[in-house]
C-alpha positions in Angstrom: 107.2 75.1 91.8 104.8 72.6 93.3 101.9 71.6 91.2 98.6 71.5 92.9 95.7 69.3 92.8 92.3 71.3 92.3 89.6 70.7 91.0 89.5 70.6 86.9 86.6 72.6 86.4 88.6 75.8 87.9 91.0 75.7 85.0 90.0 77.0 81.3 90.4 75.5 77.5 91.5 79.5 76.9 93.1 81.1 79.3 95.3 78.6 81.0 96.5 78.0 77.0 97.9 81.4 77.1 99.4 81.5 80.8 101.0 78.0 79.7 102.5 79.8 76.4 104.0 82.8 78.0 105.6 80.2 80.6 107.5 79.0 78.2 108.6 82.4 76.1 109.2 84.2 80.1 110.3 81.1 82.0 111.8 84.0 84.5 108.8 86.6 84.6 110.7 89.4 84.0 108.6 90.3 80.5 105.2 92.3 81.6 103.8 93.4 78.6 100.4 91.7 77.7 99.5 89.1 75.4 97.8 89.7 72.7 94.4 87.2 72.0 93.3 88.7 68.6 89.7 88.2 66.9 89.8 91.1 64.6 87.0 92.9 65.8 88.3 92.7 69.6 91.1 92.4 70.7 91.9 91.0 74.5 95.3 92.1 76.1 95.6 89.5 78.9 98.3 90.1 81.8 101.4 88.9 82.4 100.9 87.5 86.1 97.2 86.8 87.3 94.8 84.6 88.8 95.3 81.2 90.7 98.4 82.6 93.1 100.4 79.5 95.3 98.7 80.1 98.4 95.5 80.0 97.0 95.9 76.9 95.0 97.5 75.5 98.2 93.9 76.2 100.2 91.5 75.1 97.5 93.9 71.4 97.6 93.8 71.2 101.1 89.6 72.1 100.9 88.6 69.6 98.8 90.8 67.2 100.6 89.4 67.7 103.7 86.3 66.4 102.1 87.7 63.6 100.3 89.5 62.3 103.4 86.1 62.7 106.1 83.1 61.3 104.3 80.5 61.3 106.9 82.0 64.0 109.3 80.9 67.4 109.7 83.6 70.2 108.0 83.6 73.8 108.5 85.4 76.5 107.1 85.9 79.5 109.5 85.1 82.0 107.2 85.7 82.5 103.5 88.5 80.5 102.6 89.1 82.6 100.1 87.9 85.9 98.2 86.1 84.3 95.5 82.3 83.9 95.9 82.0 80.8 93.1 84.7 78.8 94.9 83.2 79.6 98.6 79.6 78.6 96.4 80.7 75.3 95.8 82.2 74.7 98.9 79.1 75.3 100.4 77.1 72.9 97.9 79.5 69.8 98.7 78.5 70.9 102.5 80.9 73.0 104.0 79.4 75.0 106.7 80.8 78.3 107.2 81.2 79.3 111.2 81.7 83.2 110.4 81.2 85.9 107.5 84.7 87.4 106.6 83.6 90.6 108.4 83.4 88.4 111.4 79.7 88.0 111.9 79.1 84.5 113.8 77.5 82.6 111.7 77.6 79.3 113.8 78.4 79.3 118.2 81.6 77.7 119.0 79.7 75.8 121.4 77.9 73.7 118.9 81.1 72.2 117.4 81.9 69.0 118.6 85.4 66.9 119.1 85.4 64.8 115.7 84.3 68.0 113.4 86.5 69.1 110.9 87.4 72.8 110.7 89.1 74.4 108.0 91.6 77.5 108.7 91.1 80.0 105.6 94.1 80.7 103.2 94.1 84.4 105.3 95.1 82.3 108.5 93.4 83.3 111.6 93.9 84.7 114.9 95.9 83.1 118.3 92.4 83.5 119.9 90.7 81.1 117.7 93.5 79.0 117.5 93.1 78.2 120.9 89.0 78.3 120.7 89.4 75.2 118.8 91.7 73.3 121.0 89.9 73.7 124.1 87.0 72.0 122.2 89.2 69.0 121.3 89.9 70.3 117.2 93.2 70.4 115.9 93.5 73.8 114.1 96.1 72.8 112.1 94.8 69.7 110.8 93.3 70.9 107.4 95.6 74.9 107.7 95.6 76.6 104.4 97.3 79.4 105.6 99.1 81.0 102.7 102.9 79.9 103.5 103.5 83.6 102.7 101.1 84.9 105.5 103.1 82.5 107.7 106.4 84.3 106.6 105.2 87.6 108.0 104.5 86.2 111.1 107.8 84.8 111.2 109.6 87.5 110.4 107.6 89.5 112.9 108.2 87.1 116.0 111.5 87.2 115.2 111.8 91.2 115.3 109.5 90.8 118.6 112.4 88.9 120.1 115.0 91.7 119.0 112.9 94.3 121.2 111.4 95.6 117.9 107.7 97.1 117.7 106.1 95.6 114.6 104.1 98.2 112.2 101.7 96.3 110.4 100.1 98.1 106.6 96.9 96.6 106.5 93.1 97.1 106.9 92.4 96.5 110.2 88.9 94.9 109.3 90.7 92.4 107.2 90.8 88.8 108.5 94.6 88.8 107.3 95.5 92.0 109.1 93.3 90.9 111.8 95.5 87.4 112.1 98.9 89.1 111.5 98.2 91.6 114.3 97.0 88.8 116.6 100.4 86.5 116.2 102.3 89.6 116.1 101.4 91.2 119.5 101.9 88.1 120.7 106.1 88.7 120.5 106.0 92.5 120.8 104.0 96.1 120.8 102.5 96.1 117.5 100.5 98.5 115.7 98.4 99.0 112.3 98.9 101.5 109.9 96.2 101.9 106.6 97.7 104.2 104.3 100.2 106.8 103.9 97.9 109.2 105.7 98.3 107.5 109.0 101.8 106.7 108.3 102.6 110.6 108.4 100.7 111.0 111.9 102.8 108.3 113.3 106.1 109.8 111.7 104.9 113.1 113.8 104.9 111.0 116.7 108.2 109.7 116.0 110.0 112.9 115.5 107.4 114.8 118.4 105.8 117.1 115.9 102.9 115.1 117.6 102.3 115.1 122.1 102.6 111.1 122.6 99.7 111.5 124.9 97.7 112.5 121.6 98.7 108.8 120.5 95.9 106.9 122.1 93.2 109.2 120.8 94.3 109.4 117.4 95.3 105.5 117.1 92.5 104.1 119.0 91.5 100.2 118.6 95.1 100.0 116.4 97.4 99.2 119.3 98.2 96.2 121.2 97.4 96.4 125.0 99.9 98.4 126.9 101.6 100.1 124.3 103.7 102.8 125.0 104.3 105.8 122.9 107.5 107.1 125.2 109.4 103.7 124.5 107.6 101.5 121.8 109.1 104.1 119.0 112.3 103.4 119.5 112.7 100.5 117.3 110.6 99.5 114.7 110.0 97.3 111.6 107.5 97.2 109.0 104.8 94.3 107.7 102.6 93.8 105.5 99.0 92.6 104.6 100.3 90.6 101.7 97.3 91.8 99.2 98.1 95.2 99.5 100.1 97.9 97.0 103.7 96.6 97.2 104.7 100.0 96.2 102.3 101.6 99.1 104.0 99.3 101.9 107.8 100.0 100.4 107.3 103.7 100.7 105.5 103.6 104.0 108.5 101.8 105.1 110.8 104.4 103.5 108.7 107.2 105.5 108.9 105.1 108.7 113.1 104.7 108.0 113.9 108.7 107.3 111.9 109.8 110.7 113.9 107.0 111.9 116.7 108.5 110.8 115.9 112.1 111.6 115.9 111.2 115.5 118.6 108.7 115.8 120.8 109.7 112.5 122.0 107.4 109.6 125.0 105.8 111.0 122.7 104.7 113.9 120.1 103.5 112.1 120.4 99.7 112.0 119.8 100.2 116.1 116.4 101.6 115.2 114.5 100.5 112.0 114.5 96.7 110.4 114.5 95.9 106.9 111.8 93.9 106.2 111.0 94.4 102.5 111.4 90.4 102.1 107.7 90.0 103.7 106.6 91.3 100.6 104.3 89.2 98.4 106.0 88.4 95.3 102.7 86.9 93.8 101.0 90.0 94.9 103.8 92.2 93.5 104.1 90.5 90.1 100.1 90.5 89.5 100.7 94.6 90.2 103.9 94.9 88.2 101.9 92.8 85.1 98.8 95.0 85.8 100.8 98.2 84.8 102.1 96.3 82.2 98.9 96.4 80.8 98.0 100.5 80.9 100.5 102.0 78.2 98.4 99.8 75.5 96.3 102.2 74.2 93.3 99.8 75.3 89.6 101.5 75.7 88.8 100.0 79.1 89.7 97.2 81.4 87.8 94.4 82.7 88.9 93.1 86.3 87.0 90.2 87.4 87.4 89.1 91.3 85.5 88.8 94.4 83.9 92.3 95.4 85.7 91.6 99.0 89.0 90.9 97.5 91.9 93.3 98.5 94.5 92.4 95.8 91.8 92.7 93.1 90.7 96.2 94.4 94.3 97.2 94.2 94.5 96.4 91.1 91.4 98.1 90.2 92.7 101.5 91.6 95.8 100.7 89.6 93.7 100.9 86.4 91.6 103.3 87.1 94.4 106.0 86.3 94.5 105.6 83.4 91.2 104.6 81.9 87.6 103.5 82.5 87.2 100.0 84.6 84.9 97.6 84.7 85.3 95.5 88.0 82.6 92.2 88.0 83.0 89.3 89.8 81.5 86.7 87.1 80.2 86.6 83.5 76.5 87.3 84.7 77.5 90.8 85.1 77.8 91.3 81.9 74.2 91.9 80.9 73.8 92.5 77.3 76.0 94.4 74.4 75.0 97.7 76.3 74.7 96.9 80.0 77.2 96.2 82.4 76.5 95.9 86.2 80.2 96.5 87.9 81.2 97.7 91.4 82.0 100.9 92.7 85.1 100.2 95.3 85.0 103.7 96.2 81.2 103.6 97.1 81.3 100.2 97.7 78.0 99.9 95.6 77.2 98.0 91.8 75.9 99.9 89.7 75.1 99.6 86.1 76.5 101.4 83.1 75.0 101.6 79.8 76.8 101.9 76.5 80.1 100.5 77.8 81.0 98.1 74.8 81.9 101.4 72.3 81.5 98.6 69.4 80.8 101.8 67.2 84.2 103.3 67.1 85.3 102.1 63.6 88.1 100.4 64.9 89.0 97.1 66.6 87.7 97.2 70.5 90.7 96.5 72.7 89.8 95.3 76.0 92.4 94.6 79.1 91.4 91.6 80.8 92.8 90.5 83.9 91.8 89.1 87.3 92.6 88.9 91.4 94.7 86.4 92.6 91.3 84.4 94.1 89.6 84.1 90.5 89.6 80.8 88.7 90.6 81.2 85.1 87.6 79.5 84.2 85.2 82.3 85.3 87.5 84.8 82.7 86.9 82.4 80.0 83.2 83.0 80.5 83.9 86.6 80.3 85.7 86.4 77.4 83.3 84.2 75.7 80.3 86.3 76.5 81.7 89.0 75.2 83.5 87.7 71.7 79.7 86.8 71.5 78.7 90.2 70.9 81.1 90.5 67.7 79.4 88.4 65.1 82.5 89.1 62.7 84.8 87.8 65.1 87.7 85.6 64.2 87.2 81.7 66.1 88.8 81.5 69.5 90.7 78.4 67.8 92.3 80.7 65.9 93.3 83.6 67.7 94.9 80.7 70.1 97.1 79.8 67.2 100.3 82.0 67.9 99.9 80.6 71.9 100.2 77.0 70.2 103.2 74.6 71.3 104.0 74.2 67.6 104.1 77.9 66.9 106.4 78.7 70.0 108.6 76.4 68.6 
């Protein structure tokens, strides 16, 4: 795989050890259990398969080279080019202005960019609209495109289905600027519509099969459909997409819904006329970060620390994925960690922080075991300052140098 150029500080004298060792013992990621970084009194189980994803590194290269190669020129980013707020941060400080907030706010008119300004497409991609907003004022928009070259396959694949006559059913949230893009390059080919959850997949299956009046349609998927879609005929044949941060196993069985009311109308021998398979537009960074993720929960650990941008939809996914099976502490850097006994953490059901008190348990008698893992946006670095922080709390501690011992080159060998 292709080795990126980003910047040093986003890599880590701990972590990256450990993601460097288990490269070398699972050269074909097909081993998900955890490894083990053991200090005695605590005990960190790191994931398999986190952090630093391709398409990310691919936008933070392209970023910072954007400013290397137009000293003197004014460069803008769209909107977040990614979900991390201490990556966006620093963008910012090297001057990076950003045009809109990821929930679309304009930050900056498009009528104040000028010819020779440099815009930067986010590592979500963006919409046909924009696309074209840029050209008209002389920018090329896909002079500095960090598009994730796994958002581009969905579109792809979905243009391709819109030129078989199939109507594209996109899983995403419809607020996010990937869903949002995906939707926009999609309806460009054919009738396209968005689905959220499972919920909504069952009230469009009831359209399908006519438990549901089509004329209900419009009410009940209102702002969801391209323009002119038409419940009699744009049913007929369909394929399923994907926002690529979402559950992998909540798109596969929305697509397995989608296929058996499919199948109820039109019957299995006829279905290839009628539903595509497009389970190849999943993710497979997204997909191994989840798989690793429940890699983590039969281990017995007391809680789990996520750390990721608060905005970030493949770190809340992983999040809920935890949260089955024991407490979670989701922070997006170090400085949430107040002391030994307070925590500050979000809520991504209220989407609220809040603080909770008493969360180390150091008063157990036994070793603190502690699941530490991140989103696919999060620098390693920012994990070694969790880990860090918190080993500081443990006085008794083993050295760092030495837990890192078994994840030596020598002792692999």
């Amino acid at each position: 795989m292709k080795k990126f150029d980003i910047p040093i500080y986003y890599r880590s004298p701990v972590i990256s050890i450990v993601k460097e060792a288990r490269k070398i013992t699972d050269p074909r990621k097909g081993d998900y259990t955890p490894s083990i970084i053991d200090l005695g009194s605590v005990k960190f189980l790191i994931a398999r398969h986190f952090g630093f994803c391709y398409g990310v590194e691919n936008a933070i290269e392209i970023a910072y080279r954007s400013l290397e190669e137009n000293e003197g020129r004014r460069v803008f980013l769209l909107s977040e080019m990614i979900h991390n707020p201490s990556v966006n941060e620093d963008l910012r400080k090297r001057g990076v202005r950003f045009i809109r907030e990821h929930n679309g706010k304009q930050l900056i008119d498009w009528d104040d960019l000028k010819t020779d300004d440099i815009v930067i497409v986010p590592a979500f991609g963006t919409t046909v609209e924009i696309q074209h907003t840029l050209k008209d004022r002389g920018i090329d928009p896909y002079l500095y495109d960090t598009t994730c070259p796994f958002v581009e396959k969905v579109w792809n694949r979905a243009e391709s289905l819109g030129k078989k006559d199939y109507t594209i059913i996109v899983h995403g949230k419809y607020d996010h600027e990937e869903t949002i893009a995906t939707f926009s390059h999609s309806k460009q080919n054919s009738p396209t519509i968005i689905v959220r959850n499972i919920e909504e997949t069952k009230t469009l299956c009831d359209f399908i099969t006519g438990k549901i009046p089509k004329e209900k349609f419009y009410e009940l998927f209102a702002g969801k459909h391209s323009e002119g879609f038409d419940a009699e005929s744009d049913l007929e044949r369909v394929g399923v997409v994907n926002q690529t941060t979402m559950l992998a196993t909540e798109t596969q069985s929305i697509a397995d819904m989608i296929k058996a009311a499919m199948e109820k109308i039109y019957g299995r021998e006829n279905i290839r006329d009628h539903y595509a398979d497009t389970s190849d537009t999943l993710c497979y960074a997204t997909y191994d970060n989840q798989r690793a993720t429940e890699g983590l929960l039969d281990s017995g650990a007391d809680f789990a620390i996520v750390v990721g941008g608060y905005n970030s939809s493949n770190t809340s996914h992983i999040v809920e994925l935890c949260e089955e099976k024991l407490p979670v502490y989701f922070i997006s850097d170090a400085g949430k960690i107040i002391s030994e006994r307070s925590i500050s953490h979000f809520d991504i059901h209220k989407r609220s922080e809040l603080t909770t008190e008493n969360w180390l348990k150091k008063d157990t008698g036994k070793p603190v075991e502690i699941i530490l893992t991140s989103g696919a946006s999060c620098p390693d670095a920012i994990l070694d300052e969790v880990l860090q922080k918190i080993v500081s709390y443990f006085p008794d501690a083993k050295s760092i140098e030495d837990a890192l011992k078994p994840f030596s080159f020598e002792s692999l060998n």
